[in-house]
C-alpha positions as CSV (number, residue, x, y, z in Angstrom):
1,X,-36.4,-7.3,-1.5
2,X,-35.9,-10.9,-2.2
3,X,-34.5,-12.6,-5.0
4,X,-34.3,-16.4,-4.9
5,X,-34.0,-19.6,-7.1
6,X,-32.7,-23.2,-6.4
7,X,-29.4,-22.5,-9.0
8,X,-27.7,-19.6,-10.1
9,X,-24.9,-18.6,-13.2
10,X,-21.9,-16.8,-12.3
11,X,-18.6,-15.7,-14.2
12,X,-17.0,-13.6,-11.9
13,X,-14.3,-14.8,-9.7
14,X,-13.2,-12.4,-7.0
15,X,-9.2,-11.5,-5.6
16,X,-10.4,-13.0,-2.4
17,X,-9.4,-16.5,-1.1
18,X,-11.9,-18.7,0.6
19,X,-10.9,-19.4,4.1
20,X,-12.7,-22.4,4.2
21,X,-12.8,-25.1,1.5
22,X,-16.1,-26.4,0.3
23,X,-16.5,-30.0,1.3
24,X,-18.4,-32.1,-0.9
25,X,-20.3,-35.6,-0.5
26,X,-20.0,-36.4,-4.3
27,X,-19.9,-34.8,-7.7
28,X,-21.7,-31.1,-8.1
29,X,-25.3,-31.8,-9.3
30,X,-24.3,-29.2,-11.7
31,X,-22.4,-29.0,-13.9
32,X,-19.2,-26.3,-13.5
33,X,-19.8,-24.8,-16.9
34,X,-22.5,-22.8,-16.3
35,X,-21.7,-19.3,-16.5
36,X,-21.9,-16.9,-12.9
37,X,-23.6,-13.8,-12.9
38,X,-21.7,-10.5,-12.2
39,X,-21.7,-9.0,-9.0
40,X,-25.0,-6.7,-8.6
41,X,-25.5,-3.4,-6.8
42,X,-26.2,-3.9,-3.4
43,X,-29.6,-2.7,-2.6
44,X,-29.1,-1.0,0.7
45,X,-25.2,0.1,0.8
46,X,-24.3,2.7,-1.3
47,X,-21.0,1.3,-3.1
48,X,-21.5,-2.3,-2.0
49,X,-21.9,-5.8,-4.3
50,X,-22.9,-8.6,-4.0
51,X,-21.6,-11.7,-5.3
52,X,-23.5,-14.0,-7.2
53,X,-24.3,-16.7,-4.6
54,X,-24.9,-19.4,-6.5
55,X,-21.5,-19.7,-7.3
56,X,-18.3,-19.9,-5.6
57,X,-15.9,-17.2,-5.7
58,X,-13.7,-19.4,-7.7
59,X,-16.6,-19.6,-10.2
60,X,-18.0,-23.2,-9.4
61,X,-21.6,-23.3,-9.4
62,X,-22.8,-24.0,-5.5
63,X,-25.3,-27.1,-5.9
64,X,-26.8,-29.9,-4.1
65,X,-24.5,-32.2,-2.8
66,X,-24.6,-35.9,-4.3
67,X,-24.0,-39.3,-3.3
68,X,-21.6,-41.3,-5.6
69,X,-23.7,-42.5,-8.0
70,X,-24.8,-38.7,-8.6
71,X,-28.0,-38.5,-6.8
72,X,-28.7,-35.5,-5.1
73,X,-28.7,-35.5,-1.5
74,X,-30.0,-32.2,-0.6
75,X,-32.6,-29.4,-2.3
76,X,-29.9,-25.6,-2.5
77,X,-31.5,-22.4,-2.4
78,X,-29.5,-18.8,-3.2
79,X,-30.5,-15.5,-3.5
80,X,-30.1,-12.0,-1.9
81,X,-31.9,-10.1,0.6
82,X,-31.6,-6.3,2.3
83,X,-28.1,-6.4,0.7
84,X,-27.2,-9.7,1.6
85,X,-26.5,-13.0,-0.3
86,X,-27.6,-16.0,1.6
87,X,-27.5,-20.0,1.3
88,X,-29.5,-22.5,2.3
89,X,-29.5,-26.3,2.0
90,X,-32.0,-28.7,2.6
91,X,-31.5,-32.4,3.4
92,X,-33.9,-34.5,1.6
93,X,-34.7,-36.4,5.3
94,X,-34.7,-33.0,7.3
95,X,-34.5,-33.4,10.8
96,X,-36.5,-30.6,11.3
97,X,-33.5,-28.6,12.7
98,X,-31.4,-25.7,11.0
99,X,-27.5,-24.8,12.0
100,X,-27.2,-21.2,11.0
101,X,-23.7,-20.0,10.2
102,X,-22.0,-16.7,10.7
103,X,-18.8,-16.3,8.8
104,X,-15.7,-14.5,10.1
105,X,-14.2,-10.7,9.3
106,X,-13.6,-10.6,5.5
107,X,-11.6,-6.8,5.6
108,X,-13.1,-4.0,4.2
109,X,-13.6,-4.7,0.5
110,X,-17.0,-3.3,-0.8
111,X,-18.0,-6.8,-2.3
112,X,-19.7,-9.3,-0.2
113,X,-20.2,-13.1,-0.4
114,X,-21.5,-15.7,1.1
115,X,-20.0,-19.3,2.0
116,X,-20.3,-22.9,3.2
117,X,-19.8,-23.9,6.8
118,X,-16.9,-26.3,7.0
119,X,-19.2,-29.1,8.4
120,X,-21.6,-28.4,5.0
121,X,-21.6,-32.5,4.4
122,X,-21.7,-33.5,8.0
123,X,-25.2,-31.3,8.7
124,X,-26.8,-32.7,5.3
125,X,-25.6,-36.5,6.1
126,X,-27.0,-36.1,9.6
127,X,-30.3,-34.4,8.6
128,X,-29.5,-30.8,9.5
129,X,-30.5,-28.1,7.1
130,X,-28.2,-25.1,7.3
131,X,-28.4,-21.2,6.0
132,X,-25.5,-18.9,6.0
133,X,-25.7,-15.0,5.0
134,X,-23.0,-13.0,3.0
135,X,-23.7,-10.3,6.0
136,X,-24.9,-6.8,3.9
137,X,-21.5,-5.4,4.8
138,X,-17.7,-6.1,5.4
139,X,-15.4,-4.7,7.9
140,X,-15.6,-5.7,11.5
141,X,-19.2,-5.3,11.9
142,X,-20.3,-7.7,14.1
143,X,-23.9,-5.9,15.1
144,X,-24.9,-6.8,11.0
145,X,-23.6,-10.1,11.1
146,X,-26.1,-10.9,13.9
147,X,-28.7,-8.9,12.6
148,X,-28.2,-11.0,9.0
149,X,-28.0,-14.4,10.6
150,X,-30.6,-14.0,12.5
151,X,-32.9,-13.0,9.8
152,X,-32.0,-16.5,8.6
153,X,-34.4,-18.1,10.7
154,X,-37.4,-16.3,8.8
155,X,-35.8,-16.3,5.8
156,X,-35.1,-20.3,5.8
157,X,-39.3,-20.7,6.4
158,X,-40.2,-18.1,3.7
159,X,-37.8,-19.9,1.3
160,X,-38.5,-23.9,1.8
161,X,-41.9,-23.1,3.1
162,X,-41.0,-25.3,6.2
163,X,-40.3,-24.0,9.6
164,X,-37.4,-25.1,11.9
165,X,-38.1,-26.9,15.5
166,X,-34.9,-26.0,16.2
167,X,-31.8,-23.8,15.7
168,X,-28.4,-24.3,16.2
169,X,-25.7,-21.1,15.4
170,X,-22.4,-21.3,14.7
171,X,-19.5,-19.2,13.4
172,X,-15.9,-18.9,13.2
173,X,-13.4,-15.8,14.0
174,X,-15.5,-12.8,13.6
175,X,-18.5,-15.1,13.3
176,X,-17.7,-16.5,17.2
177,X,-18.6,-13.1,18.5
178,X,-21.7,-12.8,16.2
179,X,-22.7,-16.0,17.6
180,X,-22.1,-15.3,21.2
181,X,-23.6,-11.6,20.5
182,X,-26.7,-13.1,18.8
183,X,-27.8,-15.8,21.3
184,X,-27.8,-12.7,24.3
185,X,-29.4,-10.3,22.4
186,X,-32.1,-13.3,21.0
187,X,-32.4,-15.4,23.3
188,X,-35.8,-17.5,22.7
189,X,-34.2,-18.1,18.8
190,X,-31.6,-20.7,19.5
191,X,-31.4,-23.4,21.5
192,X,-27.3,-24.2,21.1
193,X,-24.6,-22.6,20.2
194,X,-20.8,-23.5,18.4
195,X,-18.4,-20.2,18.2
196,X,-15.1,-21.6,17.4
197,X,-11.9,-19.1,17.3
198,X,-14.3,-16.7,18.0
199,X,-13.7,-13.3,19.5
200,X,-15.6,-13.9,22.7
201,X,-14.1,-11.5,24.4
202,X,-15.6,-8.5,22.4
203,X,-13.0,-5.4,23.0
204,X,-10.6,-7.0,24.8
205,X,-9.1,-8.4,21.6
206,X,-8.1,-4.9,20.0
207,X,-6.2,-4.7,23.7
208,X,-4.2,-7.5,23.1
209,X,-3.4,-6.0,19.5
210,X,-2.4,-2.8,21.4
211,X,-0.8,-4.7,24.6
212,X,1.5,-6.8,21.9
213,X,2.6,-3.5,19.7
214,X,3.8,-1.2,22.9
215,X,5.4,-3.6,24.7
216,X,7.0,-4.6,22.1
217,X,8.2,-0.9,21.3
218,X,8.9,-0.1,24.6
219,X,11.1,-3.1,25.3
220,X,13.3,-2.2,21.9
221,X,13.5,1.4,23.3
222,X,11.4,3.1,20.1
223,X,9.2,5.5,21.1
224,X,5.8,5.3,19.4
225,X,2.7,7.5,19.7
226,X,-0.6,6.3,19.3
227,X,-3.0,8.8,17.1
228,X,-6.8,9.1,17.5
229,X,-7.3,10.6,14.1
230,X,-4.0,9.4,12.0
231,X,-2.7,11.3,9.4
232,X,-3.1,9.9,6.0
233,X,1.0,9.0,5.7
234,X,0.8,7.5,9.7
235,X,1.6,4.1,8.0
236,X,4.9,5.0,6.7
237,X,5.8,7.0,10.1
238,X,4.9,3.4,11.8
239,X,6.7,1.3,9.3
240,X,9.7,3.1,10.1
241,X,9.0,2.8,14.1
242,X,8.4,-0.6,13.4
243,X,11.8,-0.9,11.4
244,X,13.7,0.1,14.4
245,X,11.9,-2.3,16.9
246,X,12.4,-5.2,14.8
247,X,16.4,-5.6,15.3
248,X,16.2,-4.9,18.9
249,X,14.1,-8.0,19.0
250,X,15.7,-10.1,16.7
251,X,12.9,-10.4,14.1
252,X,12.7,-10.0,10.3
253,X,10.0,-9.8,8.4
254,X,9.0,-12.7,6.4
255,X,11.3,-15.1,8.2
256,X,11.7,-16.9,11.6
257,X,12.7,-14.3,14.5
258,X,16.4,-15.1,15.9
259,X,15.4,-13.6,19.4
260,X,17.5,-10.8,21.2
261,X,17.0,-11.1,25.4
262,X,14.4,-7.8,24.7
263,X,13.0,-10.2,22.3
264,X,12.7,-13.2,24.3
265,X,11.2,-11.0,27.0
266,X,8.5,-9.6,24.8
267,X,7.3,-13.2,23.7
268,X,7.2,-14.1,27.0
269,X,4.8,-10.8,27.9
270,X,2.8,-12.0,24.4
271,X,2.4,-15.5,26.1
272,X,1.2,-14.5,29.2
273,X,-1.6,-11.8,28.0
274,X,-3.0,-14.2,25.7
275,X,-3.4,-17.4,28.0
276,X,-0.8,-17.9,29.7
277,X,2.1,-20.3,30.0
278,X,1.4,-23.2,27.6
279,X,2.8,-25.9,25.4
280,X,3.4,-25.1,22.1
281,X,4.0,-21.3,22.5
282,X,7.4,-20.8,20.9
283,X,7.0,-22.7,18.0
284,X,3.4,-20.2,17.8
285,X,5.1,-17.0,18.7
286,X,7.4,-18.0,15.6
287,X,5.1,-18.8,13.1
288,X,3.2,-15.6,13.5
289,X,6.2,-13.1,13.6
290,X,7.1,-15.0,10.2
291,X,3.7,-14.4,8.4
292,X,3.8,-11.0,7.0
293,X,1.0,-8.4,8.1
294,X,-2.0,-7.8,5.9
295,X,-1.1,-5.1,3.0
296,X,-0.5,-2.7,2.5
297,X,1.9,-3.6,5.6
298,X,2.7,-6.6,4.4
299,X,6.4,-5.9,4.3
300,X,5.7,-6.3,8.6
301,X,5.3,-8.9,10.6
302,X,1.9,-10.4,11.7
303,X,1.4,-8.4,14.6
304,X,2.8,-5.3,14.0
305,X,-0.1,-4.6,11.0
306,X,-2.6,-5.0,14.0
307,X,-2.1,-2.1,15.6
308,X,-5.0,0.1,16.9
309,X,-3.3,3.2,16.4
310,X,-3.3,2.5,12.5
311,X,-6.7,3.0,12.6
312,X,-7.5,5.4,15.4
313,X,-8.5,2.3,17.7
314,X,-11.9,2.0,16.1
315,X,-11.4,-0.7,13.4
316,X,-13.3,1.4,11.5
317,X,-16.6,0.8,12.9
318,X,-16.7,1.8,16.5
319,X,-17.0,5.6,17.3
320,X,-14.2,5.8,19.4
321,X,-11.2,3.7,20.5
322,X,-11.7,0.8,21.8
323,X,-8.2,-0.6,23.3
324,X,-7.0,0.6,26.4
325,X,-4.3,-0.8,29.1
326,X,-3.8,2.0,31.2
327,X,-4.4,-0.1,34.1
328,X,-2.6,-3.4,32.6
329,X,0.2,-4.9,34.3
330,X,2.8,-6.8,32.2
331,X,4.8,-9.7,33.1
332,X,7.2,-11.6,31.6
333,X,7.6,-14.1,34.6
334,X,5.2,-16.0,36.9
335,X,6.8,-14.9,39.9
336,X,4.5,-14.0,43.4
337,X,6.0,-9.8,42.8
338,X,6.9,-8.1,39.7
339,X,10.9,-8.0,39.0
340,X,12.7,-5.3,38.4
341,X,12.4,-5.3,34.7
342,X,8.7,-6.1,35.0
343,X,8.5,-2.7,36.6
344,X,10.5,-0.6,34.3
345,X,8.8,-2.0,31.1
346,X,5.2,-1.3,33.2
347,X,6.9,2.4,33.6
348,X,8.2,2.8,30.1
349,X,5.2,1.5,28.1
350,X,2.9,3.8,26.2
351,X,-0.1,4.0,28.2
352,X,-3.8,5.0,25.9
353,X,-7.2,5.9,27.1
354,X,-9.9,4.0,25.1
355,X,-12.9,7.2,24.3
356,X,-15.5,4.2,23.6
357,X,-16.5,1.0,25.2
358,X,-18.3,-2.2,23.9
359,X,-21.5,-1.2,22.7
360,X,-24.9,-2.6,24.7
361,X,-26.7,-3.0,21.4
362,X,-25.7,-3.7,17.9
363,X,-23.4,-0.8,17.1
364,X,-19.8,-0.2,17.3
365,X,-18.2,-2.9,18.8
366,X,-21.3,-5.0,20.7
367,X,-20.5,-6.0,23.8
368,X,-20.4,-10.3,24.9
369,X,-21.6,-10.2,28.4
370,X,-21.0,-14.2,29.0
371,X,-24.3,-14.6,29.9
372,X,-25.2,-17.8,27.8
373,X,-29.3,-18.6,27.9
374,X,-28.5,-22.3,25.6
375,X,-25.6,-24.6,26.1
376,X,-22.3,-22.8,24.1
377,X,-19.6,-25.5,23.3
378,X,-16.5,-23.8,21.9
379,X,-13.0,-24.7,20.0
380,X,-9.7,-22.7,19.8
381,X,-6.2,-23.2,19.0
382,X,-3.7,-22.4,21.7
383,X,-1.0,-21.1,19.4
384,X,-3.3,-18.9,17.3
385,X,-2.1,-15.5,17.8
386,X,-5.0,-13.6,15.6
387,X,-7.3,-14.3,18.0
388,X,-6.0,-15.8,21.2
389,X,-6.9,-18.3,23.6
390,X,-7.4,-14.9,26.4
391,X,-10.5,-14.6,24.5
392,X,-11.7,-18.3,25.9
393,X,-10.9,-17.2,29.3
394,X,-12.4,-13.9,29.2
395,X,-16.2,-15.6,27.9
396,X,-15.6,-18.3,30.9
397,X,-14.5,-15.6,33.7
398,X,-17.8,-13.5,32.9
399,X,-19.8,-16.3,32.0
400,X,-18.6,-17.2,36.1
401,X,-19.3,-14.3,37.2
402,X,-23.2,-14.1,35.8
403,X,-23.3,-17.9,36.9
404,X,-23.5,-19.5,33.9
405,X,-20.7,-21.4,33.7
406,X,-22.6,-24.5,33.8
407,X,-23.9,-23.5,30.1
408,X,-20.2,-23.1,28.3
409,X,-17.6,-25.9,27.4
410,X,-14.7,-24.8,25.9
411,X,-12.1,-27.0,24.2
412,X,-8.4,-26.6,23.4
413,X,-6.7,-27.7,19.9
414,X,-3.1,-27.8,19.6
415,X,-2.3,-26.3,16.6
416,X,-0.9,-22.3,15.8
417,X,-3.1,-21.1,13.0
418,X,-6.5,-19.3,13.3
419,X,-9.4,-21.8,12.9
420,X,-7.3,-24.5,12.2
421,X,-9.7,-27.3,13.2
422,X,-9.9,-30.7,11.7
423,X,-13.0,-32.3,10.3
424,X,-13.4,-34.5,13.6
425,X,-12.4,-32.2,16.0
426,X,-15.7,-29.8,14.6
427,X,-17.8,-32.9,14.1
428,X,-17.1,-34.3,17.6
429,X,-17.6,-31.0,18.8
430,X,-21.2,-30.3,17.0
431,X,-22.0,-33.9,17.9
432,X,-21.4,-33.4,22.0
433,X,-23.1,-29.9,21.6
434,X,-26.6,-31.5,20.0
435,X,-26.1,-34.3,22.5
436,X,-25.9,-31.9,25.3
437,X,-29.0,-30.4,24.2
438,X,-30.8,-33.4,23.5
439,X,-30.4,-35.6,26.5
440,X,-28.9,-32.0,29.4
441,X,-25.6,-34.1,29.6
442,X,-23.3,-31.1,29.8
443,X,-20.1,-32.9,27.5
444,X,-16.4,-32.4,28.9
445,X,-14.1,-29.6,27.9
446,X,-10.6,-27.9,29.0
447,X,-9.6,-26.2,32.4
448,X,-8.7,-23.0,30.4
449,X,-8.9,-20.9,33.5
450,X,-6.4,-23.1,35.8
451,X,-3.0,-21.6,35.2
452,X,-1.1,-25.3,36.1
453,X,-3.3,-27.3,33.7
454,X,-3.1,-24.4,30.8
455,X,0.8,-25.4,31.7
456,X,0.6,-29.1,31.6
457,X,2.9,-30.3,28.7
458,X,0.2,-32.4,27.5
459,X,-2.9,-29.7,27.4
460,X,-5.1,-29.6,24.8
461,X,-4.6,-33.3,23.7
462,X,-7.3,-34.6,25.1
463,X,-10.1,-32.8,21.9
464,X,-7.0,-32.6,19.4
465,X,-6.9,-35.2,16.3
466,X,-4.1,-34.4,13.6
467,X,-0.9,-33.2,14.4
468,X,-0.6,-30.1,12.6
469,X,3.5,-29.9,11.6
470,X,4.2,-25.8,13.1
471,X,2.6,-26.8,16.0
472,X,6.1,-27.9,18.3
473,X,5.0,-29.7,21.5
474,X,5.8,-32.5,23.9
475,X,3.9,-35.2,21.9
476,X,0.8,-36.3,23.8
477,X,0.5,-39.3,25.8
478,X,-0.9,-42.3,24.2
């Protein structure tokens, strides 16, 4: 079922934040009184809604974007699908070419909503139509994001009555692993893709999640366990584990850590599994154990809500765990052998089996195989420690490995949050990515998998504009 129109009513105004501000070209077409429908039924998940989509979550109507004398620049389209609320937006001189956009993990709400991409203005002003889906479900369920975005492509011709020559996808977080999923599994539907702080390393991130939490138990001498089927009060046994790790390592929740020599050898282990030594990485590893885990954890820091024994290892979606590092050797050093300590943490750290793997298909946790048929150009923050820089290096060592490293470019931004990109480092991005399409001229990127240049004081300047103020660094040279 299919229920469309160019603009839309909507009231409601949900508890959720957008991640991603809305970035206009002039004054809303329409205007913001218009009242937004309530959330409906969703037609294909029991319990599910759907937000209006012709509205912002904020309650301001989504229209056309204008120039500044008010005159439209671009033809909108909302409506819902199969559960899902989609955009799309036209240009009035259409290149003939459509970005899809896959958003990133949302939690596990049961209401849904759909979004702009952050480079909304820049597609329009450079004759790129775009469509975005809410996704029919929340969660980490990457096998419906692809399965939503890339209905977009038919959807965007039954809609505007116009076909697409070409399609680019993109998609942030979450949505980076959609996109990487998507253009393996469909192959013949895209001709370039733009993941940026994506997960492109498909199960290995709930590793790191799992790598960070026991070393960092086992290193403050708490003993933790890690349940396949948790008991319903396992949070408040792990809240109390976690308040006894905390002053071993000098941290406190809600405020900068004040590092013990257990602590400072646990951020040193952090750094390493998730890129290695690099600039920036103190000033990271202390913004993240400031901002407080999700709730109902949020009385934790960051890291400590993430890990996969809250949830059984399955994030709620896989049918199994997924994390596993029974074979993982920690180091808090770069030396040629392991150090004595080295070996007693590897001894004292909770080993745990994983009982299911990245999935082949669309279920569970689908599996990124780095084998990129189009030209992939990605972006991702070195201090971000939601998503690490790891996951970079795992797309680009199996993307090697299937000898396709020709077809990814990867791109390093010095900042500590998670998809904290500015306007030009996306736009440049997008712009080398069509270009690189257009004319084969494979654009330039980092040496993410060279240990010395991940090291070099002055890494990721070279693709980084905007100095972003938590980010502490060597300044780049001029």
């Amino acid at each position: 079922m299919i229920m469309g129109r160019k603009r839309c009513a909507l009231g409601f105004v949900a508890a959720v934040v957008l991640a991603v501000p809305l970035v206009a070209a002039g004054p809303p077409a329409v205007a913001a009184a218009l009242a937004c429908a309530a959330p409906t039924p969703s037609s294909t998940q029991p319990g599910y809604l759907v937000a209006d989509p012709g509205c912002d979550l904020n309650g301001v109507p989504f229209a056309a974007l204008t120039d500044s004398t008010g005159a439209a620049l671009s033809s909108v389209h909302t409506g819902i699908r199969a559960g899902a609320a989609y955009r799309i937006e036209v240009p009035l001189h259409w290149n003939r070419e459509l970005v899809v956009y896959a958003h990133g993990y949302r939690g596990i709400g049961r209401t849904v909503y759909v979004d702009n991409p952050a480079l909304r203005a820049y597609y329009i002003a450079r004759g790129f139509a775009w469509a975005a889906s809410s996704f029919a479900t929340n969660g980490y369920d990457v096998g419906q994001g692809v399965r939503d975005s890339v209905a977009m492509i038919s959807l965007f011709r039954q809609v505007t009555g116009r076909s697409a020559s070409d399609v680019y996808l993109t998609g942030e977080s979450m949505g980076g692993q959609v996109t990487a999923v998507a253009i393996e599994k469909y192959p013949s539907s895209f001709i370039g893709a733009m993941p940026y702080c994506g997960v492109l390393g498909d199960t290995r991130l709930f590793d790191y999640y799992l790598d960070a939490n026991v070393t960092a138990a086992a290193l403050a001498g708490v003993q933790v366990d890690f349940p396949l089927e948790p008991s319903p009060d396992y949070q408040n046994l792990w809240r109390t584990q976690v308040s006894r790790i905390l002053p071993n390592l000098g941290l406190t929740a809600g405020a900068l850590p004040n590092l013990t020599a257990a602590g400072h050898t646990w951020s040193a282990v952090v750094e390493r599994g998730t890129g290695g030594v690099r600039p920036g990485f103190d000033s990271s590893f202390a913004y993240w154990n400031a901002v407080p885990a999700s709730a109902p954890l949020n009385d934790l820091p960051f890291l400590f809500g993430l890990y996969p024994g809250l949830t059984g290892g399955t994030e709620n979606i896989a049918a199994g765990n997924v994390a596993d590092n029974r074979f993982t050797r920690y180091r808090s050093t770069d030396r040629r052998r392991p150090t004595a300590a080295e070996r007693r943490l590897n001894a004292d750290v909770l080993r745990v089996r994983r009982t299911a793997t990245a999935d082949p298909g669309l279920s569970g946790i689908p599996r990124v195989d780095g084998s990129p048929p189009v030209p992939v150009l990605s972006l991702h923050d070195i201090g971000d420690l939601f998503v690490p820089l790891s996951m970079e290096q795992v797309y680009a060592q199996r993307a090697a490995a299937n000898h396709r490293s020709r077809l990814f470019v990867s791109r390093a931004i010095r900042g500590v949050g998670h998809c904290d990109f500015t306007q030009p480092e996306l736009r440049t991005g997008f712009d080398d990515l069509v270009n690189w399409v257009r004319t084969g001229h494979r654009p330039g990127g980092d040496a993410i998998l060279d240990r010395r240049r991940v090291a070099d004081p002055a890494f990721g300047c070279r693709y980084t504009v905007g100095v972003r103020a938590a980010f502490v660094a060597p300044a780049c040279p001029a």
